[in-house]
C-alpha positions in Angstrom: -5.6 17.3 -38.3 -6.4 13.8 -39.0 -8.7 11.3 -37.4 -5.8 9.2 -36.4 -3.8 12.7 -34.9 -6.9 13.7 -33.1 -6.0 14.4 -29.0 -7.1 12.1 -26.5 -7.6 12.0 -22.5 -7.4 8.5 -21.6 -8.1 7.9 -17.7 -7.5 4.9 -15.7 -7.1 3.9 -12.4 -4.5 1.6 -10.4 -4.3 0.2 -7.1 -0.7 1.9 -5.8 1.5 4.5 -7.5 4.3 1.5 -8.2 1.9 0.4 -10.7 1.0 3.1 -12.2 4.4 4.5 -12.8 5.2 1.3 -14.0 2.6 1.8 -16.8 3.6 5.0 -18.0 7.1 4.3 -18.5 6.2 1.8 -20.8 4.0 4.0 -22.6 6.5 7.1 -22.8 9.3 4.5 -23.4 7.2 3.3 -26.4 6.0 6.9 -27.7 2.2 5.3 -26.7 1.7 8.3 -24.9 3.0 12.0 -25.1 2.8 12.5 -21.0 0.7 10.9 -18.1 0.0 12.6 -14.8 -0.2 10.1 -11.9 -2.5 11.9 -9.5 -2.7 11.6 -5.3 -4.6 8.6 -4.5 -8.4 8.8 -3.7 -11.2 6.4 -2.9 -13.6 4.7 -5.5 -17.1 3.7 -4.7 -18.6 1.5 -6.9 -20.1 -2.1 -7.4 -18.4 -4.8 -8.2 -20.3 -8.5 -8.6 -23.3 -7.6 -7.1 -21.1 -5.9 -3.9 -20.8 -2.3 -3.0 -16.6 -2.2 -2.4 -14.6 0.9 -0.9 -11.0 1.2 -2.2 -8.2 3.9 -2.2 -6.6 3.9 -6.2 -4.3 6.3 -7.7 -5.7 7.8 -10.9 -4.0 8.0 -14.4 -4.7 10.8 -17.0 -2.8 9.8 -20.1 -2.2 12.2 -23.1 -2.4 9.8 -26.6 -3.5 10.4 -30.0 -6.5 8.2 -31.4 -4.0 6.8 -33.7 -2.3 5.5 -30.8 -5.3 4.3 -28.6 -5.7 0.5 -29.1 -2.1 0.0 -28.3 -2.6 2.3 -25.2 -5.5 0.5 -24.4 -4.0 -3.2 -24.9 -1.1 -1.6 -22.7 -3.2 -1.2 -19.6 -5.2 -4.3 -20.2 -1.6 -6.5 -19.8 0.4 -4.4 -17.6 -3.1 -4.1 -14.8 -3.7 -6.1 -12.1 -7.7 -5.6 -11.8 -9.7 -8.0 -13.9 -11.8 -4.9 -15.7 -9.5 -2.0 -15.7 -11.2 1.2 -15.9 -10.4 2.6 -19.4 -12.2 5.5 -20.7 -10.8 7.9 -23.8 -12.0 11.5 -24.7 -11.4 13.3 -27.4 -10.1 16.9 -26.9 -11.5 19.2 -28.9 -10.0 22.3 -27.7 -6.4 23.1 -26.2 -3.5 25.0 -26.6 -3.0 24.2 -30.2 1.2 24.2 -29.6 0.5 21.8 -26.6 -1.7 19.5 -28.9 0.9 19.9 -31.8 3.3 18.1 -29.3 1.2 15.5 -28.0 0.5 14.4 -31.9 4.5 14.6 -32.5 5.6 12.6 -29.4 3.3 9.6 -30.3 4.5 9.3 -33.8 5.8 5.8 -34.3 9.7 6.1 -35.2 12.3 3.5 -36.3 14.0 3.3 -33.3 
């Protein structure tokens, strides 16, 4: 496997499931990303400009290959409405290897 075929886990958040589906049609559409679960919403905790805020967000786990990241990333970047999107990538080192295989082959760019 190559550096640029390597498996990642990106996770991000949105503010309503609209949104977030939004996103991963446009990263299926565009073979960014093999498959994304959009979870149940939850709440996030955290500080934001020197405030402690309390909000309910819908996480996104996105399957990508490393090859593909920067465009993933630049994806959520334009298409989210926070000002710092949460954007955080991990590699996978260990999966089923047919599962992986597919991941890498639906986010090969093709002449479409």
């Amino acid at each position: 496997m190559t550096e640029s075929s390597r498996i990642l886990l990106v996770l991000t958040s949105f503010p309503d499931e609209a949104s977030a589906r939004k996103l991963a049609k446009v990263l299926v559409d565009h073979r960014l990303a093999a498959c994304i679960n959009i979870l149940q919403e939850c709440t996030s905790i955290y500080r934001w400009q020197d405030h402690i805020e309390t909000t309910s967000e819908v996480p996104v786990l996105i399957k990508t290959t490393r090859g593909r990241y920067q465009d993933v990333e630049q994806a959520i970047k334009s298409h989210h409405p926070y000002e710092l999107p949460e954007v955080i990538a991990v590699f996978l080192d260990n999966g089923l290897p047919a599962y992986l295989q597919w991941v890498a082959n639906e986010t090969t760019e093709t002449d479409i």
